[in-house]
C-alpha positions as CSV (number, residue, x, y, z in Angstrom):
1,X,-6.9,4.6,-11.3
2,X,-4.8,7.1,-13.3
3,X,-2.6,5.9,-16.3
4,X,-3.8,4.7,-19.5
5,X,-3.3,1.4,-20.9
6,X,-1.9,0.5,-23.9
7,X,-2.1,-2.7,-26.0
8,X,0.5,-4.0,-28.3
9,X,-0.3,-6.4,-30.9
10,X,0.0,-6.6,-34.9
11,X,-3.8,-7.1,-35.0
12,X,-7.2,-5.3,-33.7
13,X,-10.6,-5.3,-34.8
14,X,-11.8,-5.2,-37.6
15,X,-9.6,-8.5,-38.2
16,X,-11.0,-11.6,-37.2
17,X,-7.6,-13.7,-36.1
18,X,-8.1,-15.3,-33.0
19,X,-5.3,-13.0,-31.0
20,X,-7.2,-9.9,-32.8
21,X,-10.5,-10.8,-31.4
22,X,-9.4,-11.4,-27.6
23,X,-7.2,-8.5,-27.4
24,X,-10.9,-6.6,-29.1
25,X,-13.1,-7.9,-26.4
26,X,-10.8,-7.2,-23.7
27,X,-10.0,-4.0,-24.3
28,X,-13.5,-3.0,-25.8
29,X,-14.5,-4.2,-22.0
30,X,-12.1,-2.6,-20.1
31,X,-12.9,0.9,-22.0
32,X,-16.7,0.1,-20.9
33,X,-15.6,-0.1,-17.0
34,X,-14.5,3.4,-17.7
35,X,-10.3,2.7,-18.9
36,X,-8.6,4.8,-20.9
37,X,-7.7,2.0,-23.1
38,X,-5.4,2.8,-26.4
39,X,-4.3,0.0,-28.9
40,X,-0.9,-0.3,-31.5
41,X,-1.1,-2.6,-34.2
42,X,-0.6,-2.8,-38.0
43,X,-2.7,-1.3,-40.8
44,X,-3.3,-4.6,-42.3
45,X,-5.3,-7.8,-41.8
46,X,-4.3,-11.1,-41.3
47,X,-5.4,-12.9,-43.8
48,X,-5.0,-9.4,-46.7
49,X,-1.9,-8.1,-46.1
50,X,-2.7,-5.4,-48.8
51,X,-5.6,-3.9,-47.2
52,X,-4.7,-0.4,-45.4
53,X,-6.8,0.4,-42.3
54,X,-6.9,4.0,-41.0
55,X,-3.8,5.3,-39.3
56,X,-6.1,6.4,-36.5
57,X,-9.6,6.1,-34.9
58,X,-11.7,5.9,-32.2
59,X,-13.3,2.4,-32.0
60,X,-16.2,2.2,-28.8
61,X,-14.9,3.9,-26.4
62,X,-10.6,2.8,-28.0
63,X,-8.3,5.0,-28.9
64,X,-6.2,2.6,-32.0
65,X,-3.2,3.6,-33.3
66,X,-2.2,1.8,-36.8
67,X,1.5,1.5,-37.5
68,X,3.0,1.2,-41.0
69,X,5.5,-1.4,-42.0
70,X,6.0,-3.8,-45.1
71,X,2.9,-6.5,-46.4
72,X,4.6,-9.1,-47.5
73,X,2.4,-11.3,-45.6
74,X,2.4,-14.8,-43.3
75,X,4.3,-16.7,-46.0
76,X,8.2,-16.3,-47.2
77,X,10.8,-14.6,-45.8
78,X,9.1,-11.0,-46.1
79,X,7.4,-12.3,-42.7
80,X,10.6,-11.3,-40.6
81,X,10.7,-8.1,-42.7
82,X,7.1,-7.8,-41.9
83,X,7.8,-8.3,-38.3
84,X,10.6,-5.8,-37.9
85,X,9.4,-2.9,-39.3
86,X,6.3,-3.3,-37.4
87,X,8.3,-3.1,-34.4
88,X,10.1,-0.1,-35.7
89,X,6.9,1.8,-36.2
90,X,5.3,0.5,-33.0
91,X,8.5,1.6,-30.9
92,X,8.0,5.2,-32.1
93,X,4.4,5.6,-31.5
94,X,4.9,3.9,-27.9
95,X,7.6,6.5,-27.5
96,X,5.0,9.1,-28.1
97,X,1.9,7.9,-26.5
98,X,3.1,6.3,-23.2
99,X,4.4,8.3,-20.2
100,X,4.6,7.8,-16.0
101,X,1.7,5.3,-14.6
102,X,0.6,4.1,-17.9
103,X,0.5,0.1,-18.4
104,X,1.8,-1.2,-21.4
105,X,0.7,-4.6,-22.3
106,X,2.6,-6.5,-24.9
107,X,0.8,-9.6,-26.6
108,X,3.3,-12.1,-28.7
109,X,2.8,-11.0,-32.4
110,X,5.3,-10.7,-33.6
111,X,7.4,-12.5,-31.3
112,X,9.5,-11.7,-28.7
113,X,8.0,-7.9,-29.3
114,X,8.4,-7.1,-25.2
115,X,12.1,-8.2,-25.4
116,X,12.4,-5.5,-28.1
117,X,10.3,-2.5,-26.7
118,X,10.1,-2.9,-22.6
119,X,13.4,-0.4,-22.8
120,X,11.0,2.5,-24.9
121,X,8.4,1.7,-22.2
122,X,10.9,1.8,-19.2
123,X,12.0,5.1,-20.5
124,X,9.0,6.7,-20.5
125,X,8.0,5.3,-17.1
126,X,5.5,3.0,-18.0
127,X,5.0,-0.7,-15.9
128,X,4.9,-3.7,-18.4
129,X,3.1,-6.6,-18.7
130,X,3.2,-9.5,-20.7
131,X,0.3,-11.6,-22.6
132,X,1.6,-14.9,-23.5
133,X,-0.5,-16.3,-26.2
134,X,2.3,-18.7,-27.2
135,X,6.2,-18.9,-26.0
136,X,8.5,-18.4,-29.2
137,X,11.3,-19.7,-29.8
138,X,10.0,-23.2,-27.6
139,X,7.1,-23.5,-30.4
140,X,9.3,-23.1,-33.7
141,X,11.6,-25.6,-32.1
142,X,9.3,-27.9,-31.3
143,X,7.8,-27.8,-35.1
144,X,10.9,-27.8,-36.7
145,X,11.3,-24.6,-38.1
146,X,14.6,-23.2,-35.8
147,X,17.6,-25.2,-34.9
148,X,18.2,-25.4,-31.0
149,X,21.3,-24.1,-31.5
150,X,20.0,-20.7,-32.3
151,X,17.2,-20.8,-29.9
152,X,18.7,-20.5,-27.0
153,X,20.4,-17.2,-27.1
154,X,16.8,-15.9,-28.4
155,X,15.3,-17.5,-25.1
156,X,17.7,-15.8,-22.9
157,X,16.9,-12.5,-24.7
158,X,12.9,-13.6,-24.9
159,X,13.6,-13.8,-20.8
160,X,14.6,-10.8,-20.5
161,X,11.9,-8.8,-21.6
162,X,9.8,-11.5,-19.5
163,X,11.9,-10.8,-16.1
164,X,11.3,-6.7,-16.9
165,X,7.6,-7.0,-16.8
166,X,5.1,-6.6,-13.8
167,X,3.9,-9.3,-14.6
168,X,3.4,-12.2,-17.3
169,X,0.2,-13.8,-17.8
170,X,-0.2,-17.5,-19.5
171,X,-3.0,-18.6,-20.8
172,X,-3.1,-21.7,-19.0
173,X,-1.6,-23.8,-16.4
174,X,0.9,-25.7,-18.3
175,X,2.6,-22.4,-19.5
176,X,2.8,-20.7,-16.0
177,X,4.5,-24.2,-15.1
178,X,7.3,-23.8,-18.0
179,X,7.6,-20.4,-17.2
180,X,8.6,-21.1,-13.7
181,X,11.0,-23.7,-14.5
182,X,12.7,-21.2,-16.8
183,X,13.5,-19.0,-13.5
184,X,11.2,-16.5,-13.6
185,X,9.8,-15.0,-9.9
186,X,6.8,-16.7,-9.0
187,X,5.1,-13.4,-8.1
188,X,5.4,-12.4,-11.9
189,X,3.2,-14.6,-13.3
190,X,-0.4,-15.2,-13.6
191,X,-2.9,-17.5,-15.1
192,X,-5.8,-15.8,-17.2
193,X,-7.1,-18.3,-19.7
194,X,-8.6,-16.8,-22.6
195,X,-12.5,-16.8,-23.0
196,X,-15.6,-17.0,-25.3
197,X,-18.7,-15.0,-25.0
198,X,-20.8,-17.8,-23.5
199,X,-24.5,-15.8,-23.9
200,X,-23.9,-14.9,-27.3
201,X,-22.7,-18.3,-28.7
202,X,-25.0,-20.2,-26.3
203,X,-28.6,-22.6,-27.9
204,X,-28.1,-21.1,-31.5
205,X,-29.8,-23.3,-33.8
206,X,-27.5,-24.5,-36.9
207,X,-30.3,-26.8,-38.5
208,X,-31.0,-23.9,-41.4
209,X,-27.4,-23.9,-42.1
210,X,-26.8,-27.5,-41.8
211,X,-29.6,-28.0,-44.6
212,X,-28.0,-25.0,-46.8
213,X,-24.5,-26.5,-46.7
214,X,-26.3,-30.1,-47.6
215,X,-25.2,-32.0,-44.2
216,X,-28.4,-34.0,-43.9
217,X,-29.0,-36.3,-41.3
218,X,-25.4,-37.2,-40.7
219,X,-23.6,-37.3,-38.0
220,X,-21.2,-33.9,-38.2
221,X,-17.8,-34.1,-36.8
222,X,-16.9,-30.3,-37.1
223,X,-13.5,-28.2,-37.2
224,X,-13.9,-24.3,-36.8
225,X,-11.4,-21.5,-37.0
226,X,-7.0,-21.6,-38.1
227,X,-6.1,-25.0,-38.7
228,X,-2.3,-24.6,-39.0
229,X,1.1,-25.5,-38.1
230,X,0.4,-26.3,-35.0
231,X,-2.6,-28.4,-35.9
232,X,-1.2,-31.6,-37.5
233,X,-3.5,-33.1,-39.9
234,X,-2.5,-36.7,-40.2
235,X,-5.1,-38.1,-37.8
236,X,-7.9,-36.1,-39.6
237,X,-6.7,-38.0,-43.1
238,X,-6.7,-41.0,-41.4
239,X,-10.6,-40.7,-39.9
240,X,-11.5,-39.2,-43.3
241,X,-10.4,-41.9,-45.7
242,X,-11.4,-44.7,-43.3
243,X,-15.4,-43.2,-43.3
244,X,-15.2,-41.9,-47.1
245,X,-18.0,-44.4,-47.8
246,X,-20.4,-44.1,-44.8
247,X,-23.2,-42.2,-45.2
248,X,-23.8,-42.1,-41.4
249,X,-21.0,-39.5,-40.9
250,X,-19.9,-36.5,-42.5
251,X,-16.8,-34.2,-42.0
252,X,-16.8,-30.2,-41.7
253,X,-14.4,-27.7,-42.0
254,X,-14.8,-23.8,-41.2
255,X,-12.3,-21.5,-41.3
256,X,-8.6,-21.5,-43.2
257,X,-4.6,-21.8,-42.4
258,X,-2.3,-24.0,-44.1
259,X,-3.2,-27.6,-43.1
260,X,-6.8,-26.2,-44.0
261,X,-5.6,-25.7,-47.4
262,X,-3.6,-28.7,-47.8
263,X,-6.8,-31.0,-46.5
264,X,-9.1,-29.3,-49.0
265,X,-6.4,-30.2,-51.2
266,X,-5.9,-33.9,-50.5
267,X,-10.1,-34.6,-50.5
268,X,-10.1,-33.2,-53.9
269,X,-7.2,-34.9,-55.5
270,X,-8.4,-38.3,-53.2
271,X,-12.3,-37.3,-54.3
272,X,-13.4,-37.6,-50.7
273,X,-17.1,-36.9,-50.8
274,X,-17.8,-37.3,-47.2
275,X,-15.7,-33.5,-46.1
276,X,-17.4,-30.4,-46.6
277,X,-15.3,-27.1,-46.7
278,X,-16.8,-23.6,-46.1
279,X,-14.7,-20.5,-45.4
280,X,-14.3,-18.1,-42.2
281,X,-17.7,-17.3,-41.1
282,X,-18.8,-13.7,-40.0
283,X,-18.7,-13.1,-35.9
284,X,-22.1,-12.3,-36.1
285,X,-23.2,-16.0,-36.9
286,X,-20.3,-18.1,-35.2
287,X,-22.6,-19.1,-32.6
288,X,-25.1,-20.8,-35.8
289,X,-21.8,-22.1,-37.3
290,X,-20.4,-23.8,-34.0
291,X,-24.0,-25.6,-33.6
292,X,-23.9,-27.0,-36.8
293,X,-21.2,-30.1,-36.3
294,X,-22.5,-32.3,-33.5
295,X,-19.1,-33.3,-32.7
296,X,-15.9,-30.4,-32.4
297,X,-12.9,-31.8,-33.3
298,X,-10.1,-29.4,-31.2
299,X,-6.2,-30.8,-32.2
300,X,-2.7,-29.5,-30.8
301,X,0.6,-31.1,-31.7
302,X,1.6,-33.1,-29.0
303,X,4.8,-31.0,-29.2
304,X,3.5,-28.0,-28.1
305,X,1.7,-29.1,-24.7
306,X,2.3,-26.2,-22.5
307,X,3.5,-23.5,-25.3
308,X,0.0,-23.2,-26.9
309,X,-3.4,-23.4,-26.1
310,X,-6.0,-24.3,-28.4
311,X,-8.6,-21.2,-27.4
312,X,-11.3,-22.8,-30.1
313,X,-12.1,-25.3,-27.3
314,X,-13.6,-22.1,-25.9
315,X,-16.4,-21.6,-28.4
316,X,-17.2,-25.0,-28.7
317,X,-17.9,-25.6,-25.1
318,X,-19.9,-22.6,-25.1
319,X,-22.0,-23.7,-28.1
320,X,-23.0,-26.9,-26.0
321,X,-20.9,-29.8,-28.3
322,X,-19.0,-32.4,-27.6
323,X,-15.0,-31.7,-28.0
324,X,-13.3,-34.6,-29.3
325,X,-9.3,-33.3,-28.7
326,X,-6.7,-35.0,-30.7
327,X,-3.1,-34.4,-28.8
328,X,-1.4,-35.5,-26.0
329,X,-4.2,-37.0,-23.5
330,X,-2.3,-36.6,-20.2
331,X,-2.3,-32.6,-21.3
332,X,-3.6,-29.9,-19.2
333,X,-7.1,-29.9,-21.9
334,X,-7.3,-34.0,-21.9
335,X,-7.4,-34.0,-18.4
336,X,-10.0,-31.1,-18.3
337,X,-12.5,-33.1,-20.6
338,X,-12.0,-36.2,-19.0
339,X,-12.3,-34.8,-15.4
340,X,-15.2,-32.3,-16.6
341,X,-16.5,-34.9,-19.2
342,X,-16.7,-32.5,-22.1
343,X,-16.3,-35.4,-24.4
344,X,-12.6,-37.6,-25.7
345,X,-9.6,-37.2,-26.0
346,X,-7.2,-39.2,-28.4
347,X,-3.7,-39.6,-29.4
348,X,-3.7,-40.6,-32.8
349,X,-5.9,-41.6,-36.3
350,X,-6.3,-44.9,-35.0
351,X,-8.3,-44.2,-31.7
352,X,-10.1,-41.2,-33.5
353,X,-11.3,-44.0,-36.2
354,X,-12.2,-46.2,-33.0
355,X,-13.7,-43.1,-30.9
356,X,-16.2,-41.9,-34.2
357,X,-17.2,-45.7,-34.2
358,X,-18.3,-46.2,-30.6
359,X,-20.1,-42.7,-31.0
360,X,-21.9,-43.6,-34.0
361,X,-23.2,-46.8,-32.6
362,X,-24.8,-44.6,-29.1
363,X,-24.8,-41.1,-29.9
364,X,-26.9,-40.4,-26.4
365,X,-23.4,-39.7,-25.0
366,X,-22.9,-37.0,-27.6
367,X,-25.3,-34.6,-26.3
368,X,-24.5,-35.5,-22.4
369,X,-21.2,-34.3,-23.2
370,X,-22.6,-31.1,-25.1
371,X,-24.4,-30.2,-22.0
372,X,-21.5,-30.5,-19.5
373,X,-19.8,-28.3,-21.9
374,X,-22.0,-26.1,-21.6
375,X,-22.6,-26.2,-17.9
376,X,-18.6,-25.8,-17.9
377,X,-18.6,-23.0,-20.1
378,X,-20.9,-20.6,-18.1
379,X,-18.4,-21.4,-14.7
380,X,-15.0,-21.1,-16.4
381,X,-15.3,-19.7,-20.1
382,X,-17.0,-16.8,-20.2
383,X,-16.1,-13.0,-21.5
384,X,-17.2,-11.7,-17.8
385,X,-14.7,-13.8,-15.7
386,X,-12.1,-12.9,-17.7
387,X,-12.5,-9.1,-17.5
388,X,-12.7,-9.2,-13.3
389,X,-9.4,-11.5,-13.6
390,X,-7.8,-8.5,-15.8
391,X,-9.3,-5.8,-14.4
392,X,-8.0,-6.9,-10.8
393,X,-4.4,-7.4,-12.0
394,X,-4.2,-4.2,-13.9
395,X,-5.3,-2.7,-10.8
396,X,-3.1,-3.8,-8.6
């Protein structure tokens, strides 16, 4: 097929944010079927602003274009200065590198870019599409962080770059379902959920790094990856205090974000002795890492059912654990691990405290669970099946 593709996101590899890493495999494997694939993003990283990647380089088989902007960072009002001149630099280098048959595909950081650039790629007479990691402005609503008031004119404008594209790909059911009820053509929209590679993150053994990071013979209830906004952290307090004095279970935490920071910070100042707290792991071992806990915890403000997906239940399926999800249990991933039974889902603190017990007392159904997750993983999670789903649509 002739016509390049270009992708359109503030991060690519080398960063290790969960966006950056999808949009890397996927366009990494779609320059292996033979694509001419190009990438736009920043020249930072998203947890070091200050670092400055290359401008341009080839990256197997990629052609990545960096764009300059401000580094102010994810925190403080510098983020929306961050955000726009990003778009600024992105717009021109989109100017310059798309032309007639080329797909542009926008992902959603920074938000609502597609509302802002479709015109550039209309102009040079490019088809767009749109990858919906999140919907913004539903999910700063929802947390708080933007009045109603305001949101709606920025939803009608956020639908309009939506109603432009091709077509708009959720990430799961429950979005294609919100998008339809906002108006948009049926034919426009697509489910491609995102995806794990299953072989690579498959019966890794975690027992040398369980001894190293002095987990024992406990029973490890394990978080991996961004705990943040959208993760509330209540519950976790409430199922750490209540177990801060049994030696049968321990609590571990890999990655970062904010509520990861204030967690760390409440076990200190509370003297928790039962939570352990290690940083981002390399790529390279996140398959040792994920077989460490015996248990996954996966959360998702019940708010955002529908406007985010956590993508970490993914990996944990994949590394053949249990996923215990804290969020709304008659959501689209309760009703998956209930159906599937992948493991349990729970509302609150409360039942989490009552789930860990009932665990702890028969643990057989721990590792029953881990091997439907599995099993699940290989049909529905993996790397492969999502590349056929894209490279089918793009295709079209």
């Amino acid at each position: 097929m002739s016509g390049k593709l270009i992708f359109i996101n503030r991060y690519f590899h080398p960063d290790h944010s969960a966006t950056s890493q999808m949009l890397s495999d996927l366009a990494f494997g779609l320059a292996r079927s033979g694509r001419q694939v190009e990438v736009i993003c920043s020249r930072q990283l998203y947890d070091d602003p200050g670092v400055r990647l290359s401008p341009g380089e080839g990256i197997r088989g990629v052609r990545v274009w960096r764009a300059g902007g401000t580094r102010f960072g994810r925190s403080g009002p510098g983020r929306l200065l961050d955000y726009l001149t990003f778009l600024l630099a992105a717009a021109w280098l989109l100017l310059r590198r798309a032309g007639r048959g080329d797909r542009v595909i926008f992902k959603t950081d920074p938000p609502m870019m597609s509302a802002f650039l479709w015109p550039i790629a209309a102009l040079r007479g490019a088809v767009v599409y749109n990858w919906l990691q999140d919907l913004f402005p539903e999910v700063a609503v929802s947390l708080g962080v933007l009045p109603a008031g305001p949101a709606r004119p920025l939803r009608w404008f956020r639908d309009l770059g939506l109603r432009r594209a091709r077509c708009n790909v959720a990430i799961c059911e429950s979005m294609a379902a919100r998008l339809l009820r906002r108006g948009l053509d049926e034919q426009r929209i697509t489910t491609i959920e995102n995806w794990c590679d299953v072989e690579a993150l498959s019966r890794q053994d975690g027992d040398d790094l369980r001894r190293q990071w002095g987990l024992g013979d406990a029973l490890v209830v394990g978080y991996s990856g961004n705990l943040g906004r959208a993760h509330p952290i209540e519950a976790l307090q409430h199922a750490i205090g209540h177990f801060r004095d049994d030696a049968r279970l321990r609590f571990l935490f890999v990655g970062g974000g904010h509520g990861y920071q204030l967690l760390r910070r409440w076990a200190e100042e509370n003297q928790l002795s039962n939570v352990v707290f290690k940083a981002y792991q390399p790529r390279s071992i996140l398959g040792i890492s994920l077989a460490v806990p015996d248990i996954h915890l996966v959360t998702l403000d019940q708010r955002l059912e529908g406007q985010i997906f956590p993508s970490k239940f993914y990996g944990v399926a994949a590394a053949g654990r249990a996923c215990l999800f804290v969020g709304d249990v008659n959501g689209e991933l309760a009703r998956r691990i209930r159906t599937e039974r992948l493991g349990v889902s729970v509302p609150d603190g409360a039942a989490l405290v009552a789930c860990l017990d009932e665990l702890l007392a028969d643990r057989s159904e721990i590792e029953q669970y881990g091997r439907n997750a599995r099993a699940h993983a290989r049909l529905r999670c993996d790397i492969s099946r999502a590349l056929n789903q894209w490279d089918a649509l793009l295709s079209r």
